[in-house]
PDB file of N, CA, C and O in Angstrom, chain B, residues numbered from 101:
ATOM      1  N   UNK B 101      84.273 122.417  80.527  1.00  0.00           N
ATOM      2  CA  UNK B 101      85.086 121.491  81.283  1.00  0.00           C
ATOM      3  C   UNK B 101      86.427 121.341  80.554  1.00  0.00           C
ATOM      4  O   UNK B 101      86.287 121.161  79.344  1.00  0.00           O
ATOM      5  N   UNK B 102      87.456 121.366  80.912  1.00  0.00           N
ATOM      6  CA  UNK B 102      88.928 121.118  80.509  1.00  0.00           C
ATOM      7  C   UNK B 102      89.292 119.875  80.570  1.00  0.00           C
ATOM      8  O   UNK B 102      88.787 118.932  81.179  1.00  0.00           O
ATOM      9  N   UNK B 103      90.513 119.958  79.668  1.00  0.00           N
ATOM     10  CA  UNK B 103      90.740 118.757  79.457  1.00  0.00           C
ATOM     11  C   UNK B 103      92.268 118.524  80.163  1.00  0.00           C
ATOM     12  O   UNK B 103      93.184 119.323  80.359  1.00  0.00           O
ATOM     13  N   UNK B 104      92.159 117.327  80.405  1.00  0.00           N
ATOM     14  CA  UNK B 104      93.744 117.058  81.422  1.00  0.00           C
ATOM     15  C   UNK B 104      94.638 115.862  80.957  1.00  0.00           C
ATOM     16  O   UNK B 104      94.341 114.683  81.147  1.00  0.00           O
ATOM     17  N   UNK B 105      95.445 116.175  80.505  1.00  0.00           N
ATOM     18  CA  UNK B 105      96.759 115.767  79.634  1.00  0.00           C
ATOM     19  C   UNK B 105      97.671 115.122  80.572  1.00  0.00           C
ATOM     20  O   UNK B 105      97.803 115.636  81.683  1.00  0.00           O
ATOM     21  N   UNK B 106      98.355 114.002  80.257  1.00  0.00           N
ATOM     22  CA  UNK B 106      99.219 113.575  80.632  1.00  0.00           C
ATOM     23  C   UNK B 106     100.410 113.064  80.147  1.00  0.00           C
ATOM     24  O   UNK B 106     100.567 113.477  78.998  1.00  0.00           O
ATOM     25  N   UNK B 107     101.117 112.509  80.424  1.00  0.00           N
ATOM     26  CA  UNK B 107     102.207 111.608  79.490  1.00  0.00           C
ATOM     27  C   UNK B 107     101.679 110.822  78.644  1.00  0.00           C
ATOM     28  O   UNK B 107     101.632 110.953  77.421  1.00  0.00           O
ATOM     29  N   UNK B 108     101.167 109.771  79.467  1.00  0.00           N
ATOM     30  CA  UNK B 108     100.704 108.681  78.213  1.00  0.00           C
ATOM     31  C   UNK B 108      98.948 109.084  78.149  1.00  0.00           C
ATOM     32  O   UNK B 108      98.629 108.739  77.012  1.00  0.00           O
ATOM     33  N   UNK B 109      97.906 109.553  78.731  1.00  0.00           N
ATOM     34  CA  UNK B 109      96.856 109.513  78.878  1.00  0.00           C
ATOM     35  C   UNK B 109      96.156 110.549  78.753  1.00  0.00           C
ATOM     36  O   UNK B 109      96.877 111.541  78.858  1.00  0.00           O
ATOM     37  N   UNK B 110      94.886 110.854  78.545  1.00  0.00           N
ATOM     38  CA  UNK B 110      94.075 112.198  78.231  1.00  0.00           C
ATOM     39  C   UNK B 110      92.652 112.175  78.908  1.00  0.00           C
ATOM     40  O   UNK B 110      91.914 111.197  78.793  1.00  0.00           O
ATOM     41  N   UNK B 111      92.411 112.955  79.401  1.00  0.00           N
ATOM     42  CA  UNK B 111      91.119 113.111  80.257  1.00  0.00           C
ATOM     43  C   UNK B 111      90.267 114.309  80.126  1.00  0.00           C
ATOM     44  O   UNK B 111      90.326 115.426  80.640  1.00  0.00           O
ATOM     45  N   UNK B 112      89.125 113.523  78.940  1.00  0.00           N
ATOM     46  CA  UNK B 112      88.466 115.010  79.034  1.00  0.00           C
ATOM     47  C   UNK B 112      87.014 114.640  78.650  1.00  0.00           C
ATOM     48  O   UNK B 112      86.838 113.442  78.428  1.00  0.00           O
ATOM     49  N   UNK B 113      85.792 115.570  78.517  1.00  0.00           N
ATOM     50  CA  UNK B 113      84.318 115.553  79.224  1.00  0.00           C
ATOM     51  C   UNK B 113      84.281 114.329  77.929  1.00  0.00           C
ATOM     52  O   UNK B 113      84.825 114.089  76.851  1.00  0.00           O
ATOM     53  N   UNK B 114      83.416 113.859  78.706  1.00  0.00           N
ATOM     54  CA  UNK B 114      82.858 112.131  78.299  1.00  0.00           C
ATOM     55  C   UNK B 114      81.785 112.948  77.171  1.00  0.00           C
ATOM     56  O   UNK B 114      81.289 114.073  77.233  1.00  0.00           O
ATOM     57  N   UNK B 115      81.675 111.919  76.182  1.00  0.00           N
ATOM     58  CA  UNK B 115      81.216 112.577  75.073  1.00  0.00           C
ATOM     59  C   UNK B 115      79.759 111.473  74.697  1.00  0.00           C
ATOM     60  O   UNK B 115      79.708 110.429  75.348  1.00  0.00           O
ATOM     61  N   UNK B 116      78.768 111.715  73.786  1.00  0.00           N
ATOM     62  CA  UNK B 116      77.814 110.496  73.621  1.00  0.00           C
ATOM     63  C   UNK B 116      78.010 110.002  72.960  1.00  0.00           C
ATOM     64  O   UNK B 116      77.382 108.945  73.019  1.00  0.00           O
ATOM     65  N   UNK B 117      78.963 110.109  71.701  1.00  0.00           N
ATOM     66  CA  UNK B 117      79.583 109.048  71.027  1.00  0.00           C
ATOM     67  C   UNK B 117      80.547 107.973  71.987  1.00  0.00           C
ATOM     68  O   UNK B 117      80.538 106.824  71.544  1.00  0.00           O
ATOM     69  N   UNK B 118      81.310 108.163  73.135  1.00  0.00           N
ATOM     70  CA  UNK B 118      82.011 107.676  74.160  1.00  0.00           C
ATOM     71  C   UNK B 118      80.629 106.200  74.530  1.00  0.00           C
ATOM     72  O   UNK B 118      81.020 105.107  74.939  1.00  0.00           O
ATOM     73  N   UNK B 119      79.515 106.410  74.353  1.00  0.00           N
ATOM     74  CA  UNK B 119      78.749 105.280  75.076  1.00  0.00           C
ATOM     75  C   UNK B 119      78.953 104.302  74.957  1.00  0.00           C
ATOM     76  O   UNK B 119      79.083 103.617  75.972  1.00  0.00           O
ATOM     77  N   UNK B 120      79.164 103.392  72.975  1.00  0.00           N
ATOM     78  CA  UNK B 120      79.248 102.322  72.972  1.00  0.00           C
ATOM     79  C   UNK B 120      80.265 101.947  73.436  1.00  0.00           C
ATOM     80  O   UNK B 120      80.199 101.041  74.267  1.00  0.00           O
ATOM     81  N   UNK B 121      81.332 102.403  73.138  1.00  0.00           N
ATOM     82  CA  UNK B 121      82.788 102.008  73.592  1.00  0.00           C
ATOM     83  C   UNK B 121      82.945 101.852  75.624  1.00  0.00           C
ATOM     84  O   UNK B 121      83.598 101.037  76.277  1.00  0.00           O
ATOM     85  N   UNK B 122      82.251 102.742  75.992  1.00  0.00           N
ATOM     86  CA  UNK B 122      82.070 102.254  77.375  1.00  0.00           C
ATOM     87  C   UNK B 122      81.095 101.076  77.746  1.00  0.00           C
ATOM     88  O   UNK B 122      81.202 100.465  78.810  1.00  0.00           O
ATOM     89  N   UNK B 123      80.049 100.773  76.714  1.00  0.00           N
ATOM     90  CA  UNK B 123      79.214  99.660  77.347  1.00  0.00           C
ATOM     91  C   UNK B 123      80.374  98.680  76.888  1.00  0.00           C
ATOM     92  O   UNK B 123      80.534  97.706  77.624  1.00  0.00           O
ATOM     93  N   UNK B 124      81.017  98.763  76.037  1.00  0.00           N
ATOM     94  CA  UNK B 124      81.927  97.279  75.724  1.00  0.00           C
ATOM     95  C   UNK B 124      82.547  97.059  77.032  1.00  0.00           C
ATOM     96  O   UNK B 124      82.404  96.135  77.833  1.00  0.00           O
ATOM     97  N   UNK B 125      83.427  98.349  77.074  1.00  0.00           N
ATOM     98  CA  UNK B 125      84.305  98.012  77.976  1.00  0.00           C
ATOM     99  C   UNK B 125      84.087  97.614  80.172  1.00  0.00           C
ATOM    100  O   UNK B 125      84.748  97.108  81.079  1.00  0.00           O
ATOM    101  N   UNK B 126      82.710  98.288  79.963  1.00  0.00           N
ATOM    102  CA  UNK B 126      82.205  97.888  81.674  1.00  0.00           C
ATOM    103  C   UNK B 126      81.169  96.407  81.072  1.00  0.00           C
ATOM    104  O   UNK B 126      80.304  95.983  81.838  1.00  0.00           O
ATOM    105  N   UNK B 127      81.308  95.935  80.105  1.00  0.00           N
ATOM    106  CA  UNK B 127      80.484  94.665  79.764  1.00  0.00           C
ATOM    107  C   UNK B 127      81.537  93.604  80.373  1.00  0.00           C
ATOM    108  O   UNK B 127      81.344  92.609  81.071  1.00  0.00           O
ATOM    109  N   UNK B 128      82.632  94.133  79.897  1.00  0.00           N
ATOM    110  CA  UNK B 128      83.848  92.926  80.274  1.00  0.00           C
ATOM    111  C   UNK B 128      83.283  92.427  82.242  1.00  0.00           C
ATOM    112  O   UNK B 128      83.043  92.971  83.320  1.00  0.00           O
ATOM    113  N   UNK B 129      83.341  90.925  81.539  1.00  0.00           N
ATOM    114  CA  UNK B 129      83.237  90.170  83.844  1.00  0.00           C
ATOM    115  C   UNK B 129      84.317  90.887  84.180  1.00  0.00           C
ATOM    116  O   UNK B 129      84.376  90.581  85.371  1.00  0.00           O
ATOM    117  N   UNK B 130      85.313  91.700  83.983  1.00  0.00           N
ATOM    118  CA  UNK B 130      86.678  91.670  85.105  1.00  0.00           C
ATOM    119  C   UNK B 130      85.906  92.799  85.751  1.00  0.00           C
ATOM    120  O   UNK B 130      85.610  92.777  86.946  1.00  0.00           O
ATOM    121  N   UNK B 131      85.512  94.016  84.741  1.00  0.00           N
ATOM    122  CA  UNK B 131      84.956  95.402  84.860  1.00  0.00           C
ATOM    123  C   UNK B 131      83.594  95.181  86.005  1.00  0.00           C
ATOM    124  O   UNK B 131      83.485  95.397  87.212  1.00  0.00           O
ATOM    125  N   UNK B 132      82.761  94.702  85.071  1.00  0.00           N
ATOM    126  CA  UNK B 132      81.202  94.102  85.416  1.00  0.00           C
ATOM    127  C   UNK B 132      81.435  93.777  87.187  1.00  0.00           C
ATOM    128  O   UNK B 132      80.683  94.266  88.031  1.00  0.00           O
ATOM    129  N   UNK B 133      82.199  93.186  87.411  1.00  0.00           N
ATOM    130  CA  UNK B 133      82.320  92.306  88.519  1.00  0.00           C
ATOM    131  C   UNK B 133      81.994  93.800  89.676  1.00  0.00           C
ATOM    132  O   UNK B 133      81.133  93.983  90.536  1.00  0.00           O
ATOM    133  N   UNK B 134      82.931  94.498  89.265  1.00  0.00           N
ATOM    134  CA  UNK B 134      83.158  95.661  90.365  1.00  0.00           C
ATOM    135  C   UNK B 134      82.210  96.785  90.296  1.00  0.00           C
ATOM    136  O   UNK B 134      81.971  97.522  91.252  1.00  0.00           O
ATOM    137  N   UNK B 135      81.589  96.906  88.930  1.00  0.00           N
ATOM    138  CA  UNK B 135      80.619  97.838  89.110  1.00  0.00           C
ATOM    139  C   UNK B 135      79.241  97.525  88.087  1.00  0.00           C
ATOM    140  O   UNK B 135      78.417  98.244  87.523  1.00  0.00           O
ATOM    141  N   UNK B 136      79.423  96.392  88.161  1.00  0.00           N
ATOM    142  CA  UNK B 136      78.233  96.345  87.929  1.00  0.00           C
ATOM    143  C   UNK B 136      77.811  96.474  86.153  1.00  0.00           C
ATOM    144  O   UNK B 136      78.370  97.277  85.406  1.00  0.00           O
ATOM    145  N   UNK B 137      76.679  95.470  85.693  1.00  0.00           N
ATOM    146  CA  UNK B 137      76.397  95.661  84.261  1.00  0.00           C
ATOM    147  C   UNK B 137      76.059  97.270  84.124  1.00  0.00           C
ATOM    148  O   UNK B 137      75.536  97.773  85.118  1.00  0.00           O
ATOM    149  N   UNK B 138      76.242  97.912  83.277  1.00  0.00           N
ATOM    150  CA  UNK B 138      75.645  99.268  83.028  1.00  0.00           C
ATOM    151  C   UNK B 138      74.547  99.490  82.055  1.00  0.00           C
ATOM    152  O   UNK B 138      74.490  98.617  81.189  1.00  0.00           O
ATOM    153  N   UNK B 139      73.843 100.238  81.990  1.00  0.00           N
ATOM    154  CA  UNK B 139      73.045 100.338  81.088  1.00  0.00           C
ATOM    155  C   UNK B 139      73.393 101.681  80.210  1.00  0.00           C
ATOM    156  O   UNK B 139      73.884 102.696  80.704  1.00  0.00           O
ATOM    157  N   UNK B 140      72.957 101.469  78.431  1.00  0.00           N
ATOM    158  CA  UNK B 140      73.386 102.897  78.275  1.00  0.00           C
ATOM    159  C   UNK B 140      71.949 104.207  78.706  1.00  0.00           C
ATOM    160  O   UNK B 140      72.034 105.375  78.327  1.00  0.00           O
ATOM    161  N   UNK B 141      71.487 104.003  79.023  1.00  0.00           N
ATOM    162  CA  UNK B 141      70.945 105.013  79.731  1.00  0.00           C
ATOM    163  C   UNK B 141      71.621 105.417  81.042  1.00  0.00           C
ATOM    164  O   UNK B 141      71.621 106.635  81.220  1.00  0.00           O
ATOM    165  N   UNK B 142      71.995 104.942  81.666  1.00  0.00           N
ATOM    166  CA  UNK B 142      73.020 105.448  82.667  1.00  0.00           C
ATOM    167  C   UNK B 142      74.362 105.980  82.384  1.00  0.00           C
ATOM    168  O   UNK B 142      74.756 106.867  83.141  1.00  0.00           O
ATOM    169  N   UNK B 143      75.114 105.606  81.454  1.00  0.00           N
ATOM    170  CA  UNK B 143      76.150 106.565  80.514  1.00  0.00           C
ATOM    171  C   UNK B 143      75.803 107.563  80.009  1.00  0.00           C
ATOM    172  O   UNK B 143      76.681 108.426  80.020  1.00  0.00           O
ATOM    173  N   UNK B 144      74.385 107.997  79.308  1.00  0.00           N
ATOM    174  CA  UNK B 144      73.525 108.771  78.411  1.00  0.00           C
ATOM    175  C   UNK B 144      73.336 109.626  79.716  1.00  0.00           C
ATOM    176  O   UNK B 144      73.590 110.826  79.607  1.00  0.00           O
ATOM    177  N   UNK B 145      72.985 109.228  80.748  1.00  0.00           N
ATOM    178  CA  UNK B 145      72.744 110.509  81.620  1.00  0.00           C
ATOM    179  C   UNK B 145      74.291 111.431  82.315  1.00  0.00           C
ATOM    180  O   UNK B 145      74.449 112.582  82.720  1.00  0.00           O
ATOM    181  N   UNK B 146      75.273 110.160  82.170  1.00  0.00           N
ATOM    182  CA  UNK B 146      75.889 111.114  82.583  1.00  0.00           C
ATOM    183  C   UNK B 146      76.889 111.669  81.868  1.00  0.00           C
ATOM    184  O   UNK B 146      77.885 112.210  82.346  1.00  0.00           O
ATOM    185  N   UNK B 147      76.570 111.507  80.462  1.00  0.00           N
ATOM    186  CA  UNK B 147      77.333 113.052  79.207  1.00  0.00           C
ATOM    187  C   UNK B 147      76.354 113.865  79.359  1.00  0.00           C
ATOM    188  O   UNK B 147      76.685 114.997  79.008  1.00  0.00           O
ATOM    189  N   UNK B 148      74.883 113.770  79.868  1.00  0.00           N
ATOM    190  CA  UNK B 148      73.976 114.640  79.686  1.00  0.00           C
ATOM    191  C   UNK B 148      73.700 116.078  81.140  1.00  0.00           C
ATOM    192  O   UNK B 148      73.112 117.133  81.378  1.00  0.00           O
ATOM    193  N   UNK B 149      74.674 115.020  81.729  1.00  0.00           N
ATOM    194  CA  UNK B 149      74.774 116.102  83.228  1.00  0.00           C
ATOM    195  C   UNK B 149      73.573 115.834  84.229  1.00  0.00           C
ATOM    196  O   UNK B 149      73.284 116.523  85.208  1.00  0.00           O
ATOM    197  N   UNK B 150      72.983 114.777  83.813  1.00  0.00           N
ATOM    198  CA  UNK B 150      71.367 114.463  84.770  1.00  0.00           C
ATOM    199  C   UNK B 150      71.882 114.293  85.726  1.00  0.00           C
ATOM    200  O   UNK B 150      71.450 114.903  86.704  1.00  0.00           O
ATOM    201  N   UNK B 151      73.289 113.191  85.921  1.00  0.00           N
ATOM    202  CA  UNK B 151      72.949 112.211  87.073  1.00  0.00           C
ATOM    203  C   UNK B 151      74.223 112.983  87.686  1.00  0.00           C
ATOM    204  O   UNK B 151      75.093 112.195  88.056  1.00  0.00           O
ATOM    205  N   UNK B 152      74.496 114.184  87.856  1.00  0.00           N
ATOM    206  CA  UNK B 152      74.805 114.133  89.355  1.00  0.00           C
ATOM    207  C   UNK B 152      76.575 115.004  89.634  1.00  0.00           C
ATOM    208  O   UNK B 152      76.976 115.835  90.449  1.00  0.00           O
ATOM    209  N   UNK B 153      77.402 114.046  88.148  1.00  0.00           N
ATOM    210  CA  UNK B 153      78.522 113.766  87.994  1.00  0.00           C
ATOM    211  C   UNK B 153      79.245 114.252  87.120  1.00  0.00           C
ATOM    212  O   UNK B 153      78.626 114.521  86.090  1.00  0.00           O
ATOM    213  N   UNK B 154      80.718 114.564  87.099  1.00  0.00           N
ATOM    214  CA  UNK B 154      81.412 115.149  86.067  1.00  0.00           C
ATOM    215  C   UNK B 154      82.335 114.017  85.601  1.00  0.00           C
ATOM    216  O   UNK B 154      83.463 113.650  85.932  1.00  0.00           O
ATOM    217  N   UNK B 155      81.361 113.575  84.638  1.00  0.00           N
ATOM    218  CA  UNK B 155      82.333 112.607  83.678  1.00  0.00           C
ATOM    219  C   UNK B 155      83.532 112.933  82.756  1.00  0.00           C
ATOM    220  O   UNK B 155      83.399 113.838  81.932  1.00  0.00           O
ATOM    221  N   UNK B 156      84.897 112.131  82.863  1.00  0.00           N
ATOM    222  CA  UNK B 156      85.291 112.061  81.925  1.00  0.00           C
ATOM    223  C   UNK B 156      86.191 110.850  81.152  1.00  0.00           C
ATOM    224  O   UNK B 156      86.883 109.992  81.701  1.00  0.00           O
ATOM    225  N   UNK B 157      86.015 111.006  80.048  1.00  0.00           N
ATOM    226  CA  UNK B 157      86.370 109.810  79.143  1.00  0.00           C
ATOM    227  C   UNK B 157      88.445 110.040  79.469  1.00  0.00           C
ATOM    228  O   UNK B 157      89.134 110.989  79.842  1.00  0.00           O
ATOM    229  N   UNK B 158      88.705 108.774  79.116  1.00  0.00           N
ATOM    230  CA  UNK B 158      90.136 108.442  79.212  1.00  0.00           C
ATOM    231  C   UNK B 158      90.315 107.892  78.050  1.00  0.00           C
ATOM    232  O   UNK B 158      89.558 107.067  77.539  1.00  0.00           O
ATOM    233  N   UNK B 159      91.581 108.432  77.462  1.00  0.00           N
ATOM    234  CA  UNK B 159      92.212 108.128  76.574  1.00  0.00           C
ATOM    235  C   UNK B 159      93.429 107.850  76.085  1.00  0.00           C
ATOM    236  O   UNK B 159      94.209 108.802  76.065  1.00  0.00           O
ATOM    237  N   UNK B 160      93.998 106.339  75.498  1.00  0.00           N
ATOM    238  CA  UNK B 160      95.034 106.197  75.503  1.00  0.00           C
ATOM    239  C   UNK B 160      95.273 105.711  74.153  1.00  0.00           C
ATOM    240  O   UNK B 160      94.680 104.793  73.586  1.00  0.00           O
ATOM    241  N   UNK B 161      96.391 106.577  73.626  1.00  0.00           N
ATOM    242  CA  UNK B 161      96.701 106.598  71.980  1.00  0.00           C
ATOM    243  C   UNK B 161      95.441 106.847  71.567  1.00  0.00           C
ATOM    244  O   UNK B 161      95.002 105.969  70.824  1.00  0.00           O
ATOM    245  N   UNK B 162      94.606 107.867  71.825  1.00  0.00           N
ATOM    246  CA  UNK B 162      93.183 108.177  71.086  1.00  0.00           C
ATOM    247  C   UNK B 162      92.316 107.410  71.044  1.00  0.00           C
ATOM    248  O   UNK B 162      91.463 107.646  70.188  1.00  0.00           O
ATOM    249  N   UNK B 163      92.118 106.142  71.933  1.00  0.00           N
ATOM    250  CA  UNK B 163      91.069 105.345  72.176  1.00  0.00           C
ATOM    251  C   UNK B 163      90.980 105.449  73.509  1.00  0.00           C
ATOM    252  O   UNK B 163      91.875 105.584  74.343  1.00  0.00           O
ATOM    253  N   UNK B 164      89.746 105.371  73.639  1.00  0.00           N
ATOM    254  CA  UNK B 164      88.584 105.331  75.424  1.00  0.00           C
ATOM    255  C   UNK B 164      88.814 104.161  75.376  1.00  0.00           C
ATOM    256  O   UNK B 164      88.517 103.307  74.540  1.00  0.00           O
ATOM    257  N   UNK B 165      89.725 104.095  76.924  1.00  0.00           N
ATOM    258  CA  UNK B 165      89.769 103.140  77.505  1.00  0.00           C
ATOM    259  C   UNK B 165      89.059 103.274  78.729  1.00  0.00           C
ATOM    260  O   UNK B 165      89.161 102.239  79.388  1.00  0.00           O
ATOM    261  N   UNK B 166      88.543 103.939  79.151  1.00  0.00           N
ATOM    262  CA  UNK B 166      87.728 104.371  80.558  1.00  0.00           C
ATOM    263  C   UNK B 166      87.431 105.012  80.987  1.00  0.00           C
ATOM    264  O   UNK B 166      88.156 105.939  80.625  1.00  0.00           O
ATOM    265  N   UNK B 167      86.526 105.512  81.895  1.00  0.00           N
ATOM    266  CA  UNK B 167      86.138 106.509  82.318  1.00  0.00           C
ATOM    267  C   UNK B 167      86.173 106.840  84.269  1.00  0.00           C
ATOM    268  O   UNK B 167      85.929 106.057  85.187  1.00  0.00           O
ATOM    269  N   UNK B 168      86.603 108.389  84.307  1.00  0.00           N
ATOM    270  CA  UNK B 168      86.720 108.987  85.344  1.00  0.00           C
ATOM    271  C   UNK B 168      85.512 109.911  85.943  1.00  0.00           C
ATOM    272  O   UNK B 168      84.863 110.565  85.127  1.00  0.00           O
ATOM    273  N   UNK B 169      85.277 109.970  86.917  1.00  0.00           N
ATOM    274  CA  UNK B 169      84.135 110.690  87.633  1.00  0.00           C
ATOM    275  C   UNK B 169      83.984 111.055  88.756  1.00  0.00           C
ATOM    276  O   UNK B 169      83.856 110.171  89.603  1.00  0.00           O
ATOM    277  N   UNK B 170      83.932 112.849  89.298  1.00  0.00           N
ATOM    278  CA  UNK B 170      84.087 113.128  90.504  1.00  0.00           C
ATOM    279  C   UNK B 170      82.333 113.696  90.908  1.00  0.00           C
ATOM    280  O   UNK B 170      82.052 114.072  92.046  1.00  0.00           O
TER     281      UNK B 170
END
């Protein structure tokens, strides 16, 4: 999977170190609200390719700030 570069931002395959930093960040109520608490088994499946989806982690100044998925 490639990775996709931008000006300020970076997009590339969601990694399993990427988990905790995503449960923080979909823990937040603003996040939570719209999709819901996550579990990391549901992140874990999808760096693992189970569930379906081509994840990828976002990055700004070298920190995951979020994640993309087609």
């Amino acid at each position: 999977m490639a990775e996709l570069r931008g000006e300020k931002v970076l997009l590339r395959p969601l990694a399993a170190d990427d988990v905790p930093r995503l449960m923080e960040i979909q823990a937040q109520p603003a996040v939570a609200r719209w999709w819901g608490a996550p579990t990391e088994q549901d992140l874990r499946e999808k760096v693992d390719g189970t569930e379906g989806v081509v994840p990828f982690a976002i990055e700004l100044d070298g920190e995951v700030v979020g994640l993309a998925q087609y």
